[in-house]
C-alpha positions as CSV (number, residue, x, y, z in Angstrom):
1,X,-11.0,24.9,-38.2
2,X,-13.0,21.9,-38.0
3,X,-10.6,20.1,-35.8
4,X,-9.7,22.8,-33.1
5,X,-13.5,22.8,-32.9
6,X,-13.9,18.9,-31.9
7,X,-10.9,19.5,-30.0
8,X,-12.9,22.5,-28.2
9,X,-15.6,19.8,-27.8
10,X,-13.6,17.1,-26.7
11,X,-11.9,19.1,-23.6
12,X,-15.4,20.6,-23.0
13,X,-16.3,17.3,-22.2
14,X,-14.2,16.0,-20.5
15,X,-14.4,18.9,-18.0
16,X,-17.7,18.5,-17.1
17,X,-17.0,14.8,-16.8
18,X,-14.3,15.7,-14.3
19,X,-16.4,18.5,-13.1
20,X,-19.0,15.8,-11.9
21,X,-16.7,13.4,-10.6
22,X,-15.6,16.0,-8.2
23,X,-18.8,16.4,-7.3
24,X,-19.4,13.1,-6.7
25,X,-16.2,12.5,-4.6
26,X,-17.1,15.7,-2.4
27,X,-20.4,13.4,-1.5
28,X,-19.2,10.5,-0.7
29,X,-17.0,12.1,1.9
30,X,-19.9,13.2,3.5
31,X,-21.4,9.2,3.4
32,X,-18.3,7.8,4.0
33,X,-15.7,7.6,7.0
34,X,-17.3,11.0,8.8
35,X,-20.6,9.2,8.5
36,X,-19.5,6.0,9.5
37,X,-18.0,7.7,12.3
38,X,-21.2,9.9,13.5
39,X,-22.9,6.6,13.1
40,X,-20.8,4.7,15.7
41,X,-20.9,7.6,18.0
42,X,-24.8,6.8,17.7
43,X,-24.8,3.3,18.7
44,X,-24.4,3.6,22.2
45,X,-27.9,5.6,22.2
46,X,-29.5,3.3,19.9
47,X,-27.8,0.5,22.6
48,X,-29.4,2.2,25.5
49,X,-33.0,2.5,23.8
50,X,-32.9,-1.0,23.2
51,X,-31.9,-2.0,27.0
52,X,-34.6,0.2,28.1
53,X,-36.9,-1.8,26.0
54,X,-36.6,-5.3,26.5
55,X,-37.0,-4.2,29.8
56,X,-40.1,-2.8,29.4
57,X,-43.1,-5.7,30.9
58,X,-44.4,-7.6,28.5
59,X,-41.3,-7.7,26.1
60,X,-39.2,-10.6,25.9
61,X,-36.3,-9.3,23.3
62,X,-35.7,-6.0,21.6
63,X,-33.5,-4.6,18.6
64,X,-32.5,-1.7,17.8
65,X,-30.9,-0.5,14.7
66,X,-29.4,3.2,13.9
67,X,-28.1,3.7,10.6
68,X,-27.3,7.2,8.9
69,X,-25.4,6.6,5.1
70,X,-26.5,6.4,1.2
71,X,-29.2,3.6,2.0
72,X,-30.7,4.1,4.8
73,X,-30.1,8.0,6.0
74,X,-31.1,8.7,9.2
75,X,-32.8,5.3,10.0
76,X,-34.0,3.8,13.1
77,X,-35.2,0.7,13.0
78,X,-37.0,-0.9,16.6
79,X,-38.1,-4.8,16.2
80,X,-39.8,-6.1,19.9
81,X,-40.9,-9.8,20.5
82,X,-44.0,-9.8,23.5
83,X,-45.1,-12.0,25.6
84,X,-48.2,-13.6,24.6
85,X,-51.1,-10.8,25.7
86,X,-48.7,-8.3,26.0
87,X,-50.7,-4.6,25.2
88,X,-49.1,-4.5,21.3
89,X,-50.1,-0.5,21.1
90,X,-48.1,0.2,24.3
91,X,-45.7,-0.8,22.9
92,X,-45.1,0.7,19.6
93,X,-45.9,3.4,21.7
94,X,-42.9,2.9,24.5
95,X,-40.5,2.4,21.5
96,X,-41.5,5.6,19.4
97,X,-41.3,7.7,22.3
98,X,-37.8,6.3,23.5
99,X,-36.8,6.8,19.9
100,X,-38.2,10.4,19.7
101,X,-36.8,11.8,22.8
102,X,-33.2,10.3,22.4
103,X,-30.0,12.0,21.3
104,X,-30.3,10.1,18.2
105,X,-29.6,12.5,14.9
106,X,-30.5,13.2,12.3
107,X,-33.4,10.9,12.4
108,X,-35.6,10.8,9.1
109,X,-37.1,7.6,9.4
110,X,-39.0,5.4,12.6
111,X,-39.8,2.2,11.7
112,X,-41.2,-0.2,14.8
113,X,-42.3,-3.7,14.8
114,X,-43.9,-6.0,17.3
115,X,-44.3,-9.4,16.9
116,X,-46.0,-11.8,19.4
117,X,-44.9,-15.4,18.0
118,X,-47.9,-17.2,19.9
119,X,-50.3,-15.4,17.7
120,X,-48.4,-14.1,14.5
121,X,-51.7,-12.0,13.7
122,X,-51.5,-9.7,16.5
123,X,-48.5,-7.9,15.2
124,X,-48.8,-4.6,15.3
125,X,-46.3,-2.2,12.8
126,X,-45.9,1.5,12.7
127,X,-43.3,3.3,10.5
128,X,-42.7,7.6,11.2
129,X,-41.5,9.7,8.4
130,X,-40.4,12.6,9.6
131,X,-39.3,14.4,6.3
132,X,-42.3,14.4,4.8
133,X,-46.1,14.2,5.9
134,X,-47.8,14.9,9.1
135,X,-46.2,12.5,11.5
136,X,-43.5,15.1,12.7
137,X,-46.3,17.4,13.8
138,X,-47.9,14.1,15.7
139,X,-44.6,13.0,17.3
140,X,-43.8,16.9,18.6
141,X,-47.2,17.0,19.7
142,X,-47.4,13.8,21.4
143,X,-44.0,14.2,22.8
144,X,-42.6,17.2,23.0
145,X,-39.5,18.8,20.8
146,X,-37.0,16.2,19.9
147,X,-34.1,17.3,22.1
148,X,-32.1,17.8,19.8
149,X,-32.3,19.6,16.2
C-alpha cells in the first residue's frame, strides 16, 4: 500500500510540474515571436515621433525607443539633446504629447529625458505610468483620449 501511495504522489507531482510548464510555454508565446512582431510593426511610429522631434526648435538630436516584451512591457522611452536655452518644459511637453496621441500600443510606461550638455543641471526628466496612479487621468485630460485603446 505504501508504495502505490508514493507512486500516487510521485505522478501527482509530476503533473503539476508539467501542468505549470504548460503554463509557462502558453506565456512566452505571447512575449515571444507575436510580440516581437507587434513590436516591429511599432517602430515605424516610434520612428516618426522621433523625426518629428528633433525637428522640433531648440532640439538638436532625439531617440526614441518602443519596446513591448517580459522587461520592458509597453515601454516608450524619448531621450532629446537641446540647444543651450532651449525651453526644457516645452519640451518634455512636445514629446509626451507626440507619445500620447500616437498609434503606439499598449503603452504602460512614458519615460522622457532632456539633456542640455552646456549646462548638465538644466535637465529636466519626466516618467508617465499609465497603469497605476493619476497620470493617465492628467495625460487624457491634458490631451485628449489616446486614439487608440
Amino acid at each position: 500500500m505504501l508504495q502505490v501511495f508514493r507512486k500516487s504522489r510521485i505522478l501527482t507531482s509530476v503533473a503539476a510540474c508539467l501542468a505549470v510548464l504548460a503554463l509557462v510555454l502558453a506565456g512566452c508565446e505571447q512575449v515571444g515571436p507575436k510580440s516581437q512582431k507587434h513590436e516591429e510593426d511599432m517602430t515605424p511610429i516610434a520612428t516618426q515621433i522621433q523625426t518629428q522631434l528633433a525637428a522640433e526648435p531648440g532640439v538638436t538630436t532625439a531617440k526614441v525607443i518602443y519596446q513591448n516584451n517580459l522587461n520592458a512591457p509597453g515601454m516608450v522611452s524619448v531621450s532629446l539633446t537641446a540647444e543651450p536655452g532651449a525651453d526644457m518644459r516645452t519640451l518634455v511637453d512636445a514629446a509626451g504629447k507626440l507619445v500620447w496621441q500616437s498609434r503606439l500600443t499598449p503603452i504602460s510606461t512614458i519615460s522622457i529625458g532632456v539633456a542640455d550638455p552646456a549646462n548638465p543641471a538644466r535637465g529636466q526628466a519626466q516618467d508617465y505610468n499609465l497603469v497605476t496612479g493619476d497620470d493617465k487621468a492628467q495625460l487624457e485630460q491634458q490631451w485628449g483620449p489616446r486614439p487608440v485603446k
